[in-house]
C-alpha positions, -999 to 999 in steps of 0.1 A, spaced: 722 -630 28 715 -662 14 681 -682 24 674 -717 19 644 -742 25 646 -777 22 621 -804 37 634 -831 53 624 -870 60 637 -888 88 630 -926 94 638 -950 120 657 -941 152 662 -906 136 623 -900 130 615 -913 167 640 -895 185 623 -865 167 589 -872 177 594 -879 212 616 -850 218 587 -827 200 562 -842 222 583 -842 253 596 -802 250 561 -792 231 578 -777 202 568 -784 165 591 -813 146 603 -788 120 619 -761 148 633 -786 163 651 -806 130 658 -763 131 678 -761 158 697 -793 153 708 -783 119 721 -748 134 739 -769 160 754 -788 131 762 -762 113 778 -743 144 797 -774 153 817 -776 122 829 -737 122 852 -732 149 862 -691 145 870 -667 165 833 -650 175 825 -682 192 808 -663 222 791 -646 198 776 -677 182 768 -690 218 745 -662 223 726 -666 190 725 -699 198 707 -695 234 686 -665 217 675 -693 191 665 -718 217 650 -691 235 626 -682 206 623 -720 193 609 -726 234 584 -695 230 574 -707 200 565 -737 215 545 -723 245 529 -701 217 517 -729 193 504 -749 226 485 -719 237 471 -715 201 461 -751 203 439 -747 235 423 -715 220 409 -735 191 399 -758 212 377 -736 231 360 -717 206 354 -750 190 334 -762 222 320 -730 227 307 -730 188 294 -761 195 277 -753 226 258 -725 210 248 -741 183 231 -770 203 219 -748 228 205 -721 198 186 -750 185 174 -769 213 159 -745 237 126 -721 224 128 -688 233 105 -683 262 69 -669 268 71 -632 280 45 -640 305 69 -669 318 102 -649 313 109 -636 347 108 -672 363 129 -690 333 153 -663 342 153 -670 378 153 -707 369 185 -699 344 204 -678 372 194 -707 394 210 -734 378 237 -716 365 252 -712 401 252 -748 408 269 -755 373 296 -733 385 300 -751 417 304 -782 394 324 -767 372 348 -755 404 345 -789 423 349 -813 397 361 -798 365 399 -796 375 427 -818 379 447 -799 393 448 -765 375 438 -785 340 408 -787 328 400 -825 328 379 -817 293 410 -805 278 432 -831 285 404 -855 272 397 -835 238 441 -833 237 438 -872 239 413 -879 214 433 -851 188 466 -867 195 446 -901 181 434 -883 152 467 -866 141 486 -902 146 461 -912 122 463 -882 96 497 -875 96 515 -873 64 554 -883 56 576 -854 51 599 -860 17 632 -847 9 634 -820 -12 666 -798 -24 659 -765 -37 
């Protein structure tokens, strides 16, 4: 069995119909030039297993959609343990350790105001069932990858 890579550049109404169906279904831009190249390919043999092909095709959209869901999850991950690495660090360097005399009532203190940040967290921090700091931090890194991203060149192996 034969395998092949190529890369592929796409401009004008090509390229944008690209990246607004990427962003639209949430899958990466090179599974889903992917799948259109399979349906190409599938459109031009007619034979006779043509149920056959219909099921690899539905498996293959199948997998190109969990894909998808899988990169997006991946995404939000990162971003996470990026805040929370962040978090630690300014929090590591900004607060002394306590006194032992005084330990018991920081602790109290900590508990304290640790209960009313989760009350904030649970009155204010959703829209809907979104974190409103995730759609904020998915904002700004859409800007920054707009700004970063590189043109993909055609290349024949």
């Amino acid at each position: 069995m034969a395998t092949v890579f190529a890369q592929v550049k796409l401009v004008g109404r090509y390229a944008d119909r690209i990246e607004k169906e990427a962003r639209e279904k949430q899958v990466s831009k090179a599974a889903l030039i992917t799948d259109y190249a399979l349906r190409g390919i599938e459109s031009l043999d007619s034979g006779e297993d043509g149920e056959l092909r219909g099921f690899e095709r539905r498996m293959s959209a199948t997998f190109l959609a969990m894909r998808g869901d899988g990169e997006a999850l991946h995404a939000e991950v990162d971003t996470l343990v990026a805040m929370f690495d962040m978090f630690i660090k300014l929090m590591l360097l900004h607060l002394p350790e306590p006194v032992l005399d005084e330990a018991e009532a920081v602790q109290s203190s900590a508990l304290t105001r640790y209960e009313r940040f989760l009350k904030q967290v649970a009155q204010l921090g959703f829209d809907g069932d979104r974190p409103l700091a995730l759609r904020r931090i998915a904002r700004l890194l859409e800007q920054r990858i707009q700004v970063e991203e590189p043109v993909a060149e055609v290349v024949d192996e």
